[in-house]
mmJSON file of the N, C-alpha and C atoms, coordinates in Angstrom:
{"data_MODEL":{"atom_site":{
"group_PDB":["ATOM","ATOM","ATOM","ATOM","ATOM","ATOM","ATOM","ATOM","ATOM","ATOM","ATOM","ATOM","ATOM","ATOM","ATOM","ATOM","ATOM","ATOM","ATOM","ATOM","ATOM","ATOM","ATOM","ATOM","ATOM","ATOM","ATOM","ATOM","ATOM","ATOM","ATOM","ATOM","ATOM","ATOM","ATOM","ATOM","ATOM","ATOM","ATOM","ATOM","ATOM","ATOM","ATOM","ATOM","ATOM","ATOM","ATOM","ATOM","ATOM","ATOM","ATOM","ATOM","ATOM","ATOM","ATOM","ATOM","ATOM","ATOM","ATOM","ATOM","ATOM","ATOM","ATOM","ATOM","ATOM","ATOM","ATOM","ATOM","ATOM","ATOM","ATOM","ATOM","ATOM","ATOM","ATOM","ATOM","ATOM","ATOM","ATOM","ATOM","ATOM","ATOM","ATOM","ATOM","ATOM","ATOM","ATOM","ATOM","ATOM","ATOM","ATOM","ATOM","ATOM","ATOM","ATOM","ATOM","ATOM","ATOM","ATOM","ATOM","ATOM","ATOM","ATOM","ATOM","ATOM","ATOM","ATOM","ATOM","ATOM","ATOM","ATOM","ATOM","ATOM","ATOM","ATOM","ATOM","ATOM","ATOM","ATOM","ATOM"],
"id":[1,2,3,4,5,6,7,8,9,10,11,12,13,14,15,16,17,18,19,20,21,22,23,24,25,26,27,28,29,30,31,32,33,34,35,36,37,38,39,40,41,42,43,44,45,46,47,48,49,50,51,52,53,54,55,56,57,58,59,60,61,62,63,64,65,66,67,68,69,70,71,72,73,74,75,76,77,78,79,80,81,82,83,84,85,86,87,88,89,90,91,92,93,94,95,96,97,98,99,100,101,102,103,104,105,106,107,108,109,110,111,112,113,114,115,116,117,118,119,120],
"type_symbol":["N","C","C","N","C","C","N","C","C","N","C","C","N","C","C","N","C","C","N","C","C","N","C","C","N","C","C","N","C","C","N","C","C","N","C","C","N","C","C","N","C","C","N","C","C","N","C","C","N","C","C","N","C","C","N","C","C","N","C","C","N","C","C","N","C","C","N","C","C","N","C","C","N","C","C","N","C","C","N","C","C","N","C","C","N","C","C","N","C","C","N","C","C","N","C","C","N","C","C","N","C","C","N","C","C","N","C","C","N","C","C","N","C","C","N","C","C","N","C","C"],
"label_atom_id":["N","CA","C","N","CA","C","N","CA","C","N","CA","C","N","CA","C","N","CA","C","N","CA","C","N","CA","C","N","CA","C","N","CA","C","N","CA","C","N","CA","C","N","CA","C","N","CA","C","N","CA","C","N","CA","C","N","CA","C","N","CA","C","N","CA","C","N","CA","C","N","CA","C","N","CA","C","N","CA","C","N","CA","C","N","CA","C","N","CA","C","N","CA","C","N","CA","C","N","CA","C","N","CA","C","N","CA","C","N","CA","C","N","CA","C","N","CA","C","N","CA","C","N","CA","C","N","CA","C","N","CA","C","N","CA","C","N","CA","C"],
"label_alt_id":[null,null,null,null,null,null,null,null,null,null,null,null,null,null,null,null,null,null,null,null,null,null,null,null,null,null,null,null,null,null,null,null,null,null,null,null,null,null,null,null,null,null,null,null,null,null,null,null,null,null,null,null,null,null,null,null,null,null,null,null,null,null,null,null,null,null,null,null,null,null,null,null,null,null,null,null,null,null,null,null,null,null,null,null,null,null,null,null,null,null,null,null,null,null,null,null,null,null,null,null,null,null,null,null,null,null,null,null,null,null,null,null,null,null,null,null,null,null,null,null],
"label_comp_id":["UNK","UNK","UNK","UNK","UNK","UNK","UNK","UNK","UNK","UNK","UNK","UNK","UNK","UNK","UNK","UNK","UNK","UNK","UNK","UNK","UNK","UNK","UNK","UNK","UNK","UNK","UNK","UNK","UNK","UNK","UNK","UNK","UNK","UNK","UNK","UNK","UNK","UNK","UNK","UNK","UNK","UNK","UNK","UNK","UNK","UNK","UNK","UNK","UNK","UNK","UNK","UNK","UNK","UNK","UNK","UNK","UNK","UNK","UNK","UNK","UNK","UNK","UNK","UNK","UNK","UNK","UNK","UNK","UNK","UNK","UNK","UNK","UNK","UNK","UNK","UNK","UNK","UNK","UNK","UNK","UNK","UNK","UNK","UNK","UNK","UNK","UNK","UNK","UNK","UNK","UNK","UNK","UNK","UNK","UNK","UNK","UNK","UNK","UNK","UNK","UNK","UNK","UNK","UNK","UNK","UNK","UNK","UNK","UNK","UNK","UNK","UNK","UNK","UNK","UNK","UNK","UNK","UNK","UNK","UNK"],
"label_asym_id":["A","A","A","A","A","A","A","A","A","A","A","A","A","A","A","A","A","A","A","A","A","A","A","A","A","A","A","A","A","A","A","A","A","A","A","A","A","A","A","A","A","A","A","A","A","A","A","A","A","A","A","A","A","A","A","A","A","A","A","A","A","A","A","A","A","A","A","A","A","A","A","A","A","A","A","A","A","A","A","A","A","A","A","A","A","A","A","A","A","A","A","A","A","A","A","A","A","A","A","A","A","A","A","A","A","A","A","A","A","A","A","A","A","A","A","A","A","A","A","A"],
"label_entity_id":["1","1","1","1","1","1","1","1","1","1","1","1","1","1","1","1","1","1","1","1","1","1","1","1","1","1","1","1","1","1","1","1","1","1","1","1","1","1","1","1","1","1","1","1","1","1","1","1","1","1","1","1","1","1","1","1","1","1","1","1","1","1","1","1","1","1","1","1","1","1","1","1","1","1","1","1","1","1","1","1","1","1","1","1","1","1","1","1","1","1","1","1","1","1","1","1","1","1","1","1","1","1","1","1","1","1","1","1","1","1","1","1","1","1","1","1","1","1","1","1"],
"label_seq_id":[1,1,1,2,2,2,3,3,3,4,4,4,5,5,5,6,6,6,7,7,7,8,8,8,9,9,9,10,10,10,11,11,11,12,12,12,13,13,13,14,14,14,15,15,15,16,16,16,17,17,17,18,18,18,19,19,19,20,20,20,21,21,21,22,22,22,23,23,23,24,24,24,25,25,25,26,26,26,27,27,27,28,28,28,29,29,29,30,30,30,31,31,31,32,32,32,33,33,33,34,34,34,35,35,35,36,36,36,37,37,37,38,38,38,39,39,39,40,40,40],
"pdbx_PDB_ins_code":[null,null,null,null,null,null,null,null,null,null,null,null,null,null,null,null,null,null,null,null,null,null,null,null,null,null,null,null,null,null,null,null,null,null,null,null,null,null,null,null,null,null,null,null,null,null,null,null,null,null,null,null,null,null,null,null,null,null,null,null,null,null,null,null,null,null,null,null,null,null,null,null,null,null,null,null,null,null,null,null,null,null,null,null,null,null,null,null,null,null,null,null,null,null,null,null,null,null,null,null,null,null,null,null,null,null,null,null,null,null,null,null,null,null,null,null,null,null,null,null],
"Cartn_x":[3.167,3.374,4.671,5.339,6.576,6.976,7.185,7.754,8.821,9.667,10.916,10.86,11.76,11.689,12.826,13.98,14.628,15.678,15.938,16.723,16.677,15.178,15.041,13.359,13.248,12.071,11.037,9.854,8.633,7.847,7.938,6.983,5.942,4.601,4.207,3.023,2.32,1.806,0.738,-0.335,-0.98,-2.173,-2.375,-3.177,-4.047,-3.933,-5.348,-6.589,-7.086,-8.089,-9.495,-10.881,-11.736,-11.815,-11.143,-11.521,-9.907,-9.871,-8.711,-9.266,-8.386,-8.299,-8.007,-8.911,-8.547,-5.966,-5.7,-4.884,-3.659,-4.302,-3.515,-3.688,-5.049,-5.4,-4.144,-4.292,-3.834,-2.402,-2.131,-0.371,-0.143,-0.656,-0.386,-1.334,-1.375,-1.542,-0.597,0.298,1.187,2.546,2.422,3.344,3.328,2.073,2.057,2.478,2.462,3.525,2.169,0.745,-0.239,-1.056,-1.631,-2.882,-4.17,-4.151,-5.523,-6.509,-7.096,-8.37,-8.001,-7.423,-7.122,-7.644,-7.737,-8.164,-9.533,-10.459,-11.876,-12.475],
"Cartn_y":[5.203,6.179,5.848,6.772,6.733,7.386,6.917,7.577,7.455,8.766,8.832,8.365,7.662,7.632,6.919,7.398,6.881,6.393,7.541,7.165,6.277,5.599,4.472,5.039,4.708,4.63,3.465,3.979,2.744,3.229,1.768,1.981,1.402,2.283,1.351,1.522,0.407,0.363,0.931,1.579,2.139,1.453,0.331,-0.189,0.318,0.79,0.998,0.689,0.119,-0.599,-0.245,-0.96,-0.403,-1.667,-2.402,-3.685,-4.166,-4.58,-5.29,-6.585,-7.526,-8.716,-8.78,-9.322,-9.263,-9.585,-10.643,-10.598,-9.593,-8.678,-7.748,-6.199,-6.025,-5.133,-5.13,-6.856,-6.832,-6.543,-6.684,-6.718,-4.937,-4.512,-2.806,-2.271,-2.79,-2.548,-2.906,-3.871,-4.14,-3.25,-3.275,-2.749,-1.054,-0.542,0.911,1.132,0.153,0.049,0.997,0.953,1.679,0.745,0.936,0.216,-0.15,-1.521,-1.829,-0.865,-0.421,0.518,1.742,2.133,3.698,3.139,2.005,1.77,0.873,0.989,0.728,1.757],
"Cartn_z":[-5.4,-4.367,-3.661,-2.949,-2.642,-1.215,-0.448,0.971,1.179,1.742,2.024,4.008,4.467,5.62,6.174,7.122,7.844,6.972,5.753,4.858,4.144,3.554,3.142,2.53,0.984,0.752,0.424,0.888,0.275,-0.204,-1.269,-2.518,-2.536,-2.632,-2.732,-4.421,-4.566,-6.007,-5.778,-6.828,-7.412,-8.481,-8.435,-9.732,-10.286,-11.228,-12.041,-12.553,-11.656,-11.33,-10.559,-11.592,-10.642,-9.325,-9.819,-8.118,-8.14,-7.418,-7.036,-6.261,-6.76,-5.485,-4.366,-3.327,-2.021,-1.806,-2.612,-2.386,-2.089,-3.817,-3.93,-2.789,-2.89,-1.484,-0.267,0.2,1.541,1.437,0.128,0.256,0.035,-1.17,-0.816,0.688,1.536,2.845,3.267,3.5,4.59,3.628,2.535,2.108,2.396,2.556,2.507,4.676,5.047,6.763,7.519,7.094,8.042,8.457,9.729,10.081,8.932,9.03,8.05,8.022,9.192,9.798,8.681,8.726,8.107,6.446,6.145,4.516,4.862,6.113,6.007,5.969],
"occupancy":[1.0,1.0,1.0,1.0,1.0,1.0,1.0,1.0,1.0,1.0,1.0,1.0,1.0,1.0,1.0,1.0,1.0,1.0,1.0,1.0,1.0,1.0,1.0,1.0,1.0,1.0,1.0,1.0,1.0,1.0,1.0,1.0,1.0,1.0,1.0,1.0,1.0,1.0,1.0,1.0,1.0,1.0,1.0,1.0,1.0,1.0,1.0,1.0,1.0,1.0,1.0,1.0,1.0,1.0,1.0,1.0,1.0,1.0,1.0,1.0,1.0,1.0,1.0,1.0,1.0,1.0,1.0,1.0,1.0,1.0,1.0,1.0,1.0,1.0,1.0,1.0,1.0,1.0,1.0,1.0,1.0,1.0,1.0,1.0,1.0,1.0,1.0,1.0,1.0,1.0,1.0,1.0,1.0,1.0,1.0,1.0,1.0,1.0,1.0,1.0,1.0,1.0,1.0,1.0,1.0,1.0,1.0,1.0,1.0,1.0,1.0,1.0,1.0,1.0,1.0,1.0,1.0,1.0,1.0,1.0],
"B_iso_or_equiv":[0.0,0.0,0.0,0.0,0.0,0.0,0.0,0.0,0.0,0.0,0.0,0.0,0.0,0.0,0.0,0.0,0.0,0.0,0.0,0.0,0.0,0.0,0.0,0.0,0.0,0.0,0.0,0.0,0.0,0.0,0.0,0.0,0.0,0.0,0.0,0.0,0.0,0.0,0.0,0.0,0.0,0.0,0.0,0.0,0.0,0.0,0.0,0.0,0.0,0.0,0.0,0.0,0.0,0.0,0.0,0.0,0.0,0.0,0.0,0.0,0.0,0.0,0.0,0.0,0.0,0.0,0.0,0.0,0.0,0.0,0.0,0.0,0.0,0.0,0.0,0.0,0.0,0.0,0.0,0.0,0.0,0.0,0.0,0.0,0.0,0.0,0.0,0.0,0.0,0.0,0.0,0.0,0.0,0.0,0.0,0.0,0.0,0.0,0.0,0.0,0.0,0.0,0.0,0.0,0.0,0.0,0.0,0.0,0.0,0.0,0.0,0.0,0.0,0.0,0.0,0.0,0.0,0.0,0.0,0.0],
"pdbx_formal_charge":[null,null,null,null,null,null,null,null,null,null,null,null,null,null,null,null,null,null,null,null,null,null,null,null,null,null,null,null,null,null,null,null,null,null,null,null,null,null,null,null,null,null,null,null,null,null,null,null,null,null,null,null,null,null,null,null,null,null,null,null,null,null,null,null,null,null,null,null,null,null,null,null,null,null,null,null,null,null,null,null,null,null,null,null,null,null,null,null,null,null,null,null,null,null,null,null,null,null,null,null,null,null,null,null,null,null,null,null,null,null,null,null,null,null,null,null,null,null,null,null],
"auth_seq_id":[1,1,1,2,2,2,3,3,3,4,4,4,5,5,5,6,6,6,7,7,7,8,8,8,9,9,9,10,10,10,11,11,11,12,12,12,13,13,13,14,14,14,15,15,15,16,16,16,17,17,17,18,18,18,19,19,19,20,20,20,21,21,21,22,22,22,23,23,23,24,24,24,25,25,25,26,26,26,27,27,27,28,28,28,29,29,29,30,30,30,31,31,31,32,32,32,33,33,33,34,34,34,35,35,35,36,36,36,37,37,37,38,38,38,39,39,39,40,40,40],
"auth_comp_id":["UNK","UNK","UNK","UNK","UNK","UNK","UNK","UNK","UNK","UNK","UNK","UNK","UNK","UNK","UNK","UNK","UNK","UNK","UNK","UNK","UNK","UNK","UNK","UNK","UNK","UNK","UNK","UNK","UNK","UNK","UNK","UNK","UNK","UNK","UNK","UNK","UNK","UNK","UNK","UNK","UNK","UNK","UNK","UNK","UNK","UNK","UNK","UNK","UNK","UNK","UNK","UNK","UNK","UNK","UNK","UNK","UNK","UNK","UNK","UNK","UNK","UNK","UNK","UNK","UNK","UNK","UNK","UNK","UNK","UNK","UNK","UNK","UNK","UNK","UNK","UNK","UNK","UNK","UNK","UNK","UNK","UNK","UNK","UNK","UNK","UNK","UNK","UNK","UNK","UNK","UNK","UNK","UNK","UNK","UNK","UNK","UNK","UNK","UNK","UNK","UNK","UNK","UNK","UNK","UNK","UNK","UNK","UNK","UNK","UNK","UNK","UNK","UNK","UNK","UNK","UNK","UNK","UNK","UNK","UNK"],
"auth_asym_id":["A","A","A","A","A","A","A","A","A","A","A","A","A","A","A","A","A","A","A","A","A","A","A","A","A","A","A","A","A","A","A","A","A","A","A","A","A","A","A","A","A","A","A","A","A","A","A","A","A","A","A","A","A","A","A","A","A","A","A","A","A","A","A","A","A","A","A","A","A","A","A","A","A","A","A","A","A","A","A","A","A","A","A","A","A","A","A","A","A","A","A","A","A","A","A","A","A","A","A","A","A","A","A","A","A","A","A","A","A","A","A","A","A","A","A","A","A","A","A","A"],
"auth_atom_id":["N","CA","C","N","CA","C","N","CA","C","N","CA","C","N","CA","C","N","CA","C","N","CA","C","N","CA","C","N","CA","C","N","CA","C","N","CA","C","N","CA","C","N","CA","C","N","CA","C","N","CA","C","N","CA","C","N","CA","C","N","CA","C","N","CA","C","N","CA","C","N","CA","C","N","CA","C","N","CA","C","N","CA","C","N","CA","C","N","CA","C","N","CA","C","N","CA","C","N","CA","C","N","CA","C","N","CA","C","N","CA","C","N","CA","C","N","CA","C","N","CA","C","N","CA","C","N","CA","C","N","CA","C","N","CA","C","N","CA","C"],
"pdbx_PDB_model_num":[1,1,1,1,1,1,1,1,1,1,1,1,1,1,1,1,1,1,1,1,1,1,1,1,1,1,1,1,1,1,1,1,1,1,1,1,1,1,1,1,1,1,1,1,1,1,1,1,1,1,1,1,1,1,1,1,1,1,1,1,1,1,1,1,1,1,1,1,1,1,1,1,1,1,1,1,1,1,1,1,1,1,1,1,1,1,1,1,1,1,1,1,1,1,1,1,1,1,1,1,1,1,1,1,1,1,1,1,1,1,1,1,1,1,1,1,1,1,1,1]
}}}
C-alpha cells in the first residue's frame, strides 16, 4: 500500500499471510504513521 503525502510517499507492506509475527505486525504499524488503536 502506498500514500502520497507532503510530497513524500509511504510504503507500506502487505504480506500475504494468514498470521504474521508479532514483530512484523508492529513494524507495518509504525510504518503505516497511524495510531496502534485503529488496528485493534
Amino acid at each position: 500500500m502506498q500514500k502520497v503525502e507532503s510530497g513524500s510517499t509511504i510504503t507500506v507492506p502487505v504480506p500475504d499471510h494468514k498470521e504474521l509475527k508479532m514483530g512484523t505486525l508492529m513494524s507495518i504499524i509504525r510504518q503505516s504513521r497511524l495510531p496502534r488503536v485503529v488496528f485493534e
